[in-house]
N, C-alpha and C positions, 0 to 999 in steps of 0.2 A: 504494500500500500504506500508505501514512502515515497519510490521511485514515480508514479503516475502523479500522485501531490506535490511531489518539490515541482514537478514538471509544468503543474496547472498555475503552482505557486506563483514560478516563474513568467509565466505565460501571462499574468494578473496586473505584473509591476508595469511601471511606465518607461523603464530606460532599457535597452537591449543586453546592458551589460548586466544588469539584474538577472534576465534572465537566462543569460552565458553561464549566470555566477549555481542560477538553482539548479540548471541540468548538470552544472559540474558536482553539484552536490547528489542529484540523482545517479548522475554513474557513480560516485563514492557508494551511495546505498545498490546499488548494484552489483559492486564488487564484493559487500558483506552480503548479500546473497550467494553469489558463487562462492566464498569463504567456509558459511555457512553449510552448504549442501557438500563440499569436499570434506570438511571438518567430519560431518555426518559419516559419509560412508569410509573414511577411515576409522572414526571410533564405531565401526559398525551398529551404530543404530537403524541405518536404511543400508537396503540392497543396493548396488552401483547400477544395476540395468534399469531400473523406473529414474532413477536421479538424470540419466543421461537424456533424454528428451527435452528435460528441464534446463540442463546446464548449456546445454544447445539452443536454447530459448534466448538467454541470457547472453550470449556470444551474439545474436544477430538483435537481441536490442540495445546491449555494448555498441556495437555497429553505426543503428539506427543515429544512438544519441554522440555518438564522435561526429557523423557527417553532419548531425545538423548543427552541433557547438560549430564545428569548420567553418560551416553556408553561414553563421550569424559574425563571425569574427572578420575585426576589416582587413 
């Protein structure tokens, strides 16, 4: 839920750099996500095959939100 709210957060402000500044905080909270789910299936509390669809989620909205910080930065 972090990552979509800093995002909307950012989207809300009136200067661009505000909002450079929240999706950089959304990929920080993205990153403890992928942190989180590796964390996970090492101390095996989850299986690694159901995590992987997820963590491959996470790689292409990593993705999404570097090109768009890029397209906003002058």
């Amino acid at each position: 839920m972090s990552i979509p709210s800093n995002i909307a957060e950012g989207y809300g402000r009136i200067h661009r750099a505000e909002y450079v500044h929240h999706l950089s905080i959304a990929r920080g909270s993205l990153m403890e996500v992928e942190t989180q789910l590796t964390l996970s299936v090492r101390l095996k509390v989850v299986e690694r095959e159901p995590v992987v669809p997820i963590w491959e989620t996470c790689q292409r909205v990593g993705q999404m939100l570097n090109k768009l910080i890029d397209s906003l930065q002058p």
